[in-house]
N, C-alpha and C positions, 0 to 999 in steps of 0.2 A: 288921800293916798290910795294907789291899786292895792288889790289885793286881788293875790293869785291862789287858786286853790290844787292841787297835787291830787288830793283823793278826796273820796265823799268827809264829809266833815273835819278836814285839815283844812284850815288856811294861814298860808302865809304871806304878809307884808311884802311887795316889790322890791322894797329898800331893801329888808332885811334878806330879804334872797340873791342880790346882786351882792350885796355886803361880805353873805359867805360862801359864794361861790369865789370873789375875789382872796379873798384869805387861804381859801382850799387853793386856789392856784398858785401863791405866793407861797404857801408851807412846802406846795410838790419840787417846787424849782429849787426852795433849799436845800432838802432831804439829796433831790439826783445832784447838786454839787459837793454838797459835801462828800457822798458817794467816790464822785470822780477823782476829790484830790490824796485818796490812798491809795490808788491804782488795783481795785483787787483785794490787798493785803490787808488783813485782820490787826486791830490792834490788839496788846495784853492789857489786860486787867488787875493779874495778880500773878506771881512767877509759881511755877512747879517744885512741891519740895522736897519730893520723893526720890527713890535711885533714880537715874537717867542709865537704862539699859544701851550702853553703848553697839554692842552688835546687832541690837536693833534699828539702828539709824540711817538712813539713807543721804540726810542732808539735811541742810539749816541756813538762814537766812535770818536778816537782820528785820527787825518792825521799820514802820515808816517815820523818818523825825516829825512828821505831824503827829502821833501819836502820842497821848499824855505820857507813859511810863515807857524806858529804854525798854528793848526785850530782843532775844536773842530766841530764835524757834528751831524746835530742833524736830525733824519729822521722821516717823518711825517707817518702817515698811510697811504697813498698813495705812501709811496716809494720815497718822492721829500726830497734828500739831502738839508739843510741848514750851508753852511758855517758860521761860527760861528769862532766866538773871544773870547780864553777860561779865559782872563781874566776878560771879561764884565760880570757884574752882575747880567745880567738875563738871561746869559748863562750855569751863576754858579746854578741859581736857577732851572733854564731843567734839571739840572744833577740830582740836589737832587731828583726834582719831578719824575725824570724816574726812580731812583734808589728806591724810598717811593714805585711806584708800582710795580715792580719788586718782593720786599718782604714788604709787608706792616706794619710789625711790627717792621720793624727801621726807627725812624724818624728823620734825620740827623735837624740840627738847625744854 
């Protein structure tokens, strides 16, 4: 068998070097697809349990259904995602209030 050497006193087997160069290439092509199929979007991991300061809020959007856990994100005016649990109650209540200033003449109940 060849054998290829890198640097002074390294060598390595041909095999073994085509072996993980092919694996290095196969792990890249996974990583950039799975990438592709969230478009962008972050998944949750665990929901926020804290107040959700509503007049801090600018908007919200929902996670991607490829993602393991539902999650409703709710984004401050500083740009700081809040993971969120879209069936808690005062997750429901961020939606209305973003949604009331949005267009201020529907007032959801």
């Amino acid at each position: 068998s060849q054998v290829l050497s890198w640097a002074p006193g390294t060598m390595i087997p041909l095999k073994m070097l085509v072996l993980v160069m092919l694996l290095l290439g196969a792990s890249l092509q996974v990583t950039h697809a799975a990438r592709g199929t969230n478009v962008g979007r972050e998944c949750c991991l665990e929901y926020f349990k804290g107040a959700i300061p509503l007049r801090r809020l600018k908007m919200w959007y929902r996670t991607s259904r490829e993602c393991p856990k539902e999650a409703i994100v709710l984004v401050t005016v500083q740009d700081k995602p809040i993971c969120s649990d879209p069936k808690d109650m005062r997750v429901k209540r961020a939606i209305r209030y973003l949604k009331s200033m949005k267009d201020p003449g529907l007032q959801e109940s």
